[in-house]
C-alpha positions as CSV (number, residue, x, y, z in Angstrom):
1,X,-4.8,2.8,16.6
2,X,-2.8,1.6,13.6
3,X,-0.8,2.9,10.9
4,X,-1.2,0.9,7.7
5,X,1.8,1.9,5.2
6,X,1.5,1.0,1.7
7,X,4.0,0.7,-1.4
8,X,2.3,-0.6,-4.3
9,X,2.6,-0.3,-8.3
10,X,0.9,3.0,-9.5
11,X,-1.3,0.5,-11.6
12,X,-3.0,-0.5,-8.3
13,X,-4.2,3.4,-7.6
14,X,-8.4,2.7,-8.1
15,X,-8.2,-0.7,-6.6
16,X,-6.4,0.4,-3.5
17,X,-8.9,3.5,-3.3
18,X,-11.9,1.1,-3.1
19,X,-10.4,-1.1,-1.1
20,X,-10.0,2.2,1.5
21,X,-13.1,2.5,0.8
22,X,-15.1,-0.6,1.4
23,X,-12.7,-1.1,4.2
24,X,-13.6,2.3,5.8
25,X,-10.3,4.3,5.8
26,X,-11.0,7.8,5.2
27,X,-7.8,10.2,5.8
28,X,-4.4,9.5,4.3
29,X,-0.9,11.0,3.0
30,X,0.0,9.5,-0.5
31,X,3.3,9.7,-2.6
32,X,2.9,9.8,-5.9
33,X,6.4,8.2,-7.5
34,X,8.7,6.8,-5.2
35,X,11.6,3.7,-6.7
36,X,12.4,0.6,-4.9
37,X,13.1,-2.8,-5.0
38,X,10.5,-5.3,-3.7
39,X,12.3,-7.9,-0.7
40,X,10.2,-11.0,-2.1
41,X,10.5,-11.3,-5.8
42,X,9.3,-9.1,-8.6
43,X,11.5,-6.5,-11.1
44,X,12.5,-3.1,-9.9
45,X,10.4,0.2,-9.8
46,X,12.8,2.6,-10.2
47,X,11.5,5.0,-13.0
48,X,14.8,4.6,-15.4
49,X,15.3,3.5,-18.9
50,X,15.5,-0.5,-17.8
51,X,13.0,-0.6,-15.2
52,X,10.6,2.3,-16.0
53,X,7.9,1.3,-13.4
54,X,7.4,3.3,-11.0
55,X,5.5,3.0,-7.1
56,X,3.2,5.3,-5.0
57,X,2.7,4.8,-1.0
58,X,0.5,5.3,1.1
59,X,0.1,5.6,5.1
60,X,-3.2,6.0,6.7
61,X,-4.0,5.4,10.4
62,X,-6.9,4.2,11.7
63,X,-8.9,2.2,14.5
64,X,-7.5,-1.4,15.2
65,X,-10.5,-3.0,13.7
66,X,-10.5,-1.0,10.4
67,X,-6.7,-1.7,10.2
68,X,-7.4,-5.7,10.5
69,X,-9.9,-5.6,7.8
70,X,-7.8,-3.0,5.1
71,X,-5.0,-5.7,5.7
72,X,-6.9,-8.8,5.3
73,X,-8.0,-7.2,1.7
74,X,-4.3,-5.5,0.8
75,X,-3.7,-9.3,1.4
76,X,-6.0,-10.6,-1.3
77,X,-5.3,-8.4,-3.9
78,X,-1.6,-8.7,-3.4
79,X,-2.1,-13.3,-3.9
80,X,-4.4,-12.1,-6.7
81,X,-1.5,-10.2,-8.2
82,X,2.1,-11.6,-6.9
83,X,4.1,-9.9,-9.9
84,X,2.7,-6.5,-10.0
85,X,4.5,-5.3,-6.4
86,X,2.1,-4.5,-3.0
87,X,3.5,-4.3,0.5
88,X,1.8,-3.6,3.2
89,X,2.8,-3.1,6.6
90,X,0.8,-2.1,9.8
91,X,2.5,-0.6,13.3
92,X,0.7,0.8,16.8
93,X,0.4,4.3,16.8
94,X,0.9,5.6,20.6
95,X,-0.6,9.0,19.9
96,X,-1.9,11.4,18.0
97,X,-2.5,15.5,17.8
């Protein structure tokens, strides 16, 4: 098993749903506003009065195979967007209760 954490720009929300969905990924814990700054380029999210953006995140985990195939399409919306701010990163999970 793998968790799949997500940061991504609150305007991504329906997209990254039916991404889940199409990809299979059925449970998950989501934050609504959370600020950062992106490590590859992009302005700020930090929910002030100069950068009023904000982010949400996501972490879901889920079989090796369903994790491959959510990343592989958190990967093409991200090149089809390079401005608007996605990360995605995916770890082993040892165990679960």
């Amino acid at each position: 098993m793998k968790a799949v954490f997500i940061s991504y720009n609150q305007a991504f929300k329906e997209e990254i749903l039916d991404i889940m969905l199409k990809a299979g990924v059925k449970g998950f814990t989501n934050w609504e506003e959370v600020s950062g700054r992106g490590s590859k380029g992009g302005d700020p999210h930090l929910g002030d009065h100069a950068w009023p953006t904000l982010n949400s995140a996501m972490i879901s985990i889920v079989d090796d195979r369903i994790a491959e195939d959510f990343m592989s399409r958190l990967k093409v919306l991200d090149e089809n967007n390079p401005l608007m701010g996605l990360r995605a990163f995916s770890w082993v999970v040892d165990s679960t209760i």
